[in-house]
C-alpha positions in Angstrom: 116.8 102.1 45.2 117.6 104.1 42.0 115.3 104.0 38.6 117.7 101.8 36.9 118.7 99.1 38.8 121.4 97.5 36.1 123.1 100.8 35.5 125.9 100.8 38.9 126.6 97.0 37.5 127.4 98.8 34.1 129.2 101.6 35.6 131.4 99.2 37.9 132.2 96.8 34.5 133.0 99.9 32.1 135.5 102.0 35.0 138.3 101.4 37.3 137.2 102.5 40.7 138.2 100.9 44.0 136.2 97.5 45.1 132.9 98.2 46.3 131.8 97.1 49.7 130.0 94.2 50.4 127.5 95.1 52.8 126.1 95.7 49.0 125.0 92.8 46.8 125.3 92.6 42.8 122.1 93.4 40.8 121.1 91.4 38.0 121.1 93.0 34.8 117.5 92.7 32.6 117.3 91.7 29.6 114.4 93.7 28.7 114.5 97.7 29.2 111.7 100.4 29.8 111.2 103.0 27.7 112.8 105.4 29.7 115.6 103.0 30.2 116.2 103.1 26.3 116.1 107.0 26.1 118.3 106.9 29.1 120.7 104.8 27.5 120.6 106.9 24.0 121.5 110.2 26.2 124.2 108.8 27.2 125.6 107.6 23.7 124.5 111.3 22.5 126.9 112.1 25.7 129.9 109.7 24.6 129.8 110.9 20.9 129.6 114.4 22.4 132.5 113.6 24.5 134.7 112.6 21.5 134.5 115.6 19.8 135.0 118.2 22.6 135.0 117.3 26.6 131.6 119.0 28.3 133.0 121.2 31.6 130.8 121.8 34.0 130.9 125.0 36.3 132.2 125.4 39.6 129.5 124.5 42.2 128.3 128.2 43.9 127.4 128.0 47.3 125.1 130.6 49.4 125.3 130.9 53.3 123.2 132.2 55.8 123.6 131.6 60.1 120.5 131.9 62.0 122.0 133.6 65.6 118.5 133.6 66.7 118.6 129.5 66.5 122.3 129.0 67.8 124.2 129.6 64.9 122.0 127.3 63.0 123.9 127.5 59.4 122.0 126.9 56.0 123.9 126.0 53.0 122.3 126.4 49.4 124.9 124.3 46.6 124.3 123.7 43.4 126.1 122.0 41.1 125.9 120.7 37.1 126.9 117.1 36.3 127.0 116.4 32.3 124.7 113.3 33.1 121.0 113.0 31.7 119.1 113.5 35.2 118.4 109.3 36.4 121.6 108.6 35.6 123.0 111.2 37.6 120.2 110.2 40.5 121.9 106.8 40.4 125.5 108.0 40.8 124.8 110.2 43.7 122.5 107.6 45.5 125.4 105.6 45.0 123.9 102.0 45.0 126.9 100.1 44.4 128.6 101.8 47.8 132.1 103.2 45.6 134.5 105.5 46.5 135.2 107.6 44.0 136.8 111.2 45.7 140.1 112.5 45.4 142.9 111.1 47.7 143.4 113.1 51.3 146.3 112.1 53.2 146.8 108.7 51.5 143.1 108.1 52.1 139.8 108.9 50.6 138.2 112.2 51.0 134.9 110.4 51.9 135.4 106.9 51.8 132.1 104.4 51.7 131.9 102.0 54.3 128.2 100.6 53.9 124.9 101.2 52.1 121.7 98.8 53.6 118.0 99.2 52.9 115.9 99.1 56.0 112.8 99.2 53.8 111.9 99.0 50.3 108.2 99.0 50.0 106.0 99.3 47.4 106.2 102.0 44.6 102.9 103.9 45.3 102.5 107.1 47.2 104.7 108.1 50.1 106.7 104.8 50.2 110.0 105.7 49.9 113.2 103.2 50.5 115.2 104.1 53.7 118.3 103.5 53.4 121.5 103.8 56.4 124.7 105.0 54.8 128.2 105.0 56.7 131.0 106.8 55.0 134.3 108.2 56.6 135.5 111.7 55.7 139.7 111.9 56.2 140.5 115.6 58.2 143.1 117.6 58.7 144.3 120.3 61.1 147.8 121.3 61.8 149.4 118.1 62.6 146.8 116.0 63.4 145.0 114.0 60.8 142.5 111.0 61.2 138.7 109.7 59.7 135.1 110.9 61.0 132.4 108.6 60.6 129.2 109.7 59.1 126.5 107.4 59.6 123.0 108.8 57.6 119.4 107.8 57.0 118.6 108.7 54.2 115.0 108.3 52.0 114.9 108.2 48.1 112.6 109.5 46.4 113.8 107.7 43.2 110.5 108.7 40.6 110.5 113.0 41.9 114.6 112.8 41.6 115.5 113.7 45.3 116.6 112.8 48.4 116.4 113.9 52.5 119.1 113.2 54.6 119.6 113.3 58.3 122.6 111.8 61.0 122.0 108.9 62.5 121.5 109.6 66.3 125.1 110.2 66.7 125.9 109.7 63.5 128.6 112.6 63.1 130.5 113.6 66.8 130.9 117.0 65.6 127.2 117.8 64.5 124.4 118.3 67.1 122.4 119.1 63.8 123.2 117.9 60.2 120.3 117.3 57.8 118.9 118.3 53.7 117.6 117.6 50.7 119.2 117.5 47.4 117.5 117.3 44.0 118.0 116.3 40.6 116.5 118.9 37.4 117.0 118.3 33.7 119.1 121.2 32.1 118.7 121.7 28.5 122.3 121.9 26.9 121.4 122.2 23.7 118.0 124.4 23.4 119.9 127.9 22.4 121.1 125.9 19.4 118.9 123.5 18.7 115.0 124.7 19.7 116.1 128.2 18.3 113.5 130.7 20.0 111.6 127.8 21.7 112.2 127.2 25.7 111.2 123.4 26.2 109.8 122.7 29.3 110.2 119.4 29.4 112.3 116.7 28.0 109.9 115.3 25.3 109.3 119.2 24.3 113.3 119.1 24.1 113.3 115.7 22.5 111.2 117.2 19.8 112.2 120.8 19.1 116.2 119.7 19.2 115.3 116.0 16.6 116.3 114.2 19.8 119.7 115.5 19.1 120.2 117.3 22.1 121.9 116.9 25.3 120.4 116.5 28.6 122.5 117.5 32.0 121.7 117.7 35.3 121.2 120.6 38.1 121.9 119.2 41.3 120.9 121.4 43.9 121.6 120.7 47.7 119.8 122.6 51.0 121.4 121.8 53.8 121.3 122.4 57.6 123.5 122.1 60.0 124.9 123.0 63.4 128.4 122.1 65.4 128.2 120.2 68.7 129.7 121.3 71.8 132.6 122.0 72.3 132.5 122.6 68.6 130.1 125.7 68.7 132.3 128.0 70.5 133.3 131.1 68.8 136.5 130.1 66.5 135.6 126.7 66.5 132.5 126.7 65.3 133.5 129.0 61.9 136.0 126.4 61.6 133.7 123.6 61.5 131.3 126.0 59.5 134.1 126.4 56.5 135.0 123.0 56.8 132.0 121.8 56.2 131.1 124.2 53.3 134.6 123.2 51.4 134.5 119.8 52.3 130.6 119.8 50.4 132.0 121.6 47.6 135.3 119.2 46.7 132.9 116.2 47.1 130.3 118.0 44.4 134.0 118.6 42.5 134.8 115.1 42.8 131.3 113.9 41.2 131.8 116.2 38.1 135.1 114.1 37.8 133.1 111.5 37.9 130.7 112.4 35.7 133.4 112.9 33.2 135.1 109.5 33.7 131.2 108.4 32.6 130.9 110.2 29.6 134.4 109.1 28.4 134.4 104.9 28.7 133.8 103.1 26.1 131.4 102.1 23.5 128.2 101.5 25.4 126.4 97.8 25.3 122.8 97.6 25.7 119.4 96.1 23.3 116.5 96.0 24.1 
């Protein structure tokens, strides 16, 4: 699961998002809070009081492509994408614990709608354990007339402590993929170090923490690698570049969708937390 257990619970009492499934069951919320808990929590005050003054905008997400003819048109998608989050926080919203849907509407549906989230195994924190977790979401289509929902079913292992995640269908997980697999990670990015650390480049954040009086703001880098590869009949000529761009602007709206998200975060209310 994610760092901070109690932090989707906070997200789901603080925002208005659709009911969460409930394949997923509520997490008690501790009283008592590590210490990267409490600086987690003051980034994200310094990101509401931030917020108030003048609304952080993130970048576009850029996207690289390469196909391997050699491997069957093997394509290899390199995304990355800011979210004005401190970096667990943003680990926790795309892990997605509490199962939400929280894309844009496509034809009176959910872009990628969240049908279930269950750990298979959640063993102990030492080296090379890592939760697995199955994840089924549907992602709504449309070409010419036709519209409808794809399943996506995913297994997926958190790496919760190293900020990243591998991913890879299910067996036959997605109809349309003989191949669909990647990684995505989570790195810090130091808003504030031009500013704030003047000719100093802090290389991590208690260098930051220091240099900027623990005034500055922490985003994230999200960075995806991705493989994938259509099915048959899906890998013929036109249809495969179809299935190639879909995929490549369907990835893109959803990374567009979490900076939405991101900004609905920064934006609620006064924050409630103690130690």
């Amino acid at each position: 699961m994610g760092i901070f257990p109690w932090f989707g619970g906070w997200i789901s009492q603080n925002t208005q998002q659709p009911k969460k499934s409930e394949n997923v069951k509520s997490k008690p919320v501790r009283e008592t809070k590590t210490h990267n808990e409490r600086d987690e929590m003051e980034q994200l005050k310094l990101w509401r009081d931030a917020n108030k003054k003048e609304q952080y905008q993130e970048p576009p997400p850029t996207v690289k492509v390469r196909i391997d003819h050699k491997l069957d048109g093997l394509s290899r998608m390199e995304m990355e994408f800011i979210l004005g989050l401190p970096p667990q926080t943003a680990y926790d919203v795309l892990t997605n614990q509490d199962n939400e849907s929280y894309s844009r509407e496509k034809n009176d549906r959910p872009l990628l709608k969240a049908v279930s989230r269950i750990v298979t195994s959640e063993k102990d924190e030492g080296e090379g354990h890592r939760p697995i977790v199955k994840v089924e979401k549907e992602l709504s289509w449309k070409f010419l007339f036709l519209s409808g929902t794809l399943p996506i079913r995913l297994i997926v292992l958190e790496e919760p402590k190293k900020l990243y995640v591998d991913y890879l269908k299910d067996g036959k997980g997605i109809r349309t993929m003989e191949t669909f697999e990647g990684r995505y990670t989570v790195e810090p990015v130091y808003v504030d170090a031009e500013r704030l650390c003047k000719h100093m480049k802090p290389k991590s954040p208690e260098e930051y923490r220091r240099c900027s009086g623990g005034k500055g703001l922490i985003a994230s880098k999200v960075k995806v690698d991705q493989t994938f590869r259509p099915a048959s009949p899906w890998d013929l000529p036109l249809l495969s570049s179809y299935m190639r761009r879909f995929t490549i602007e369907t990835t893109k709206k959803v990374a567009e969708d979490l900076q939405i998200r991101a900004a609905d975060i920064r934006g609620i209310p006064e924050l409630k937390g103690g130690d």
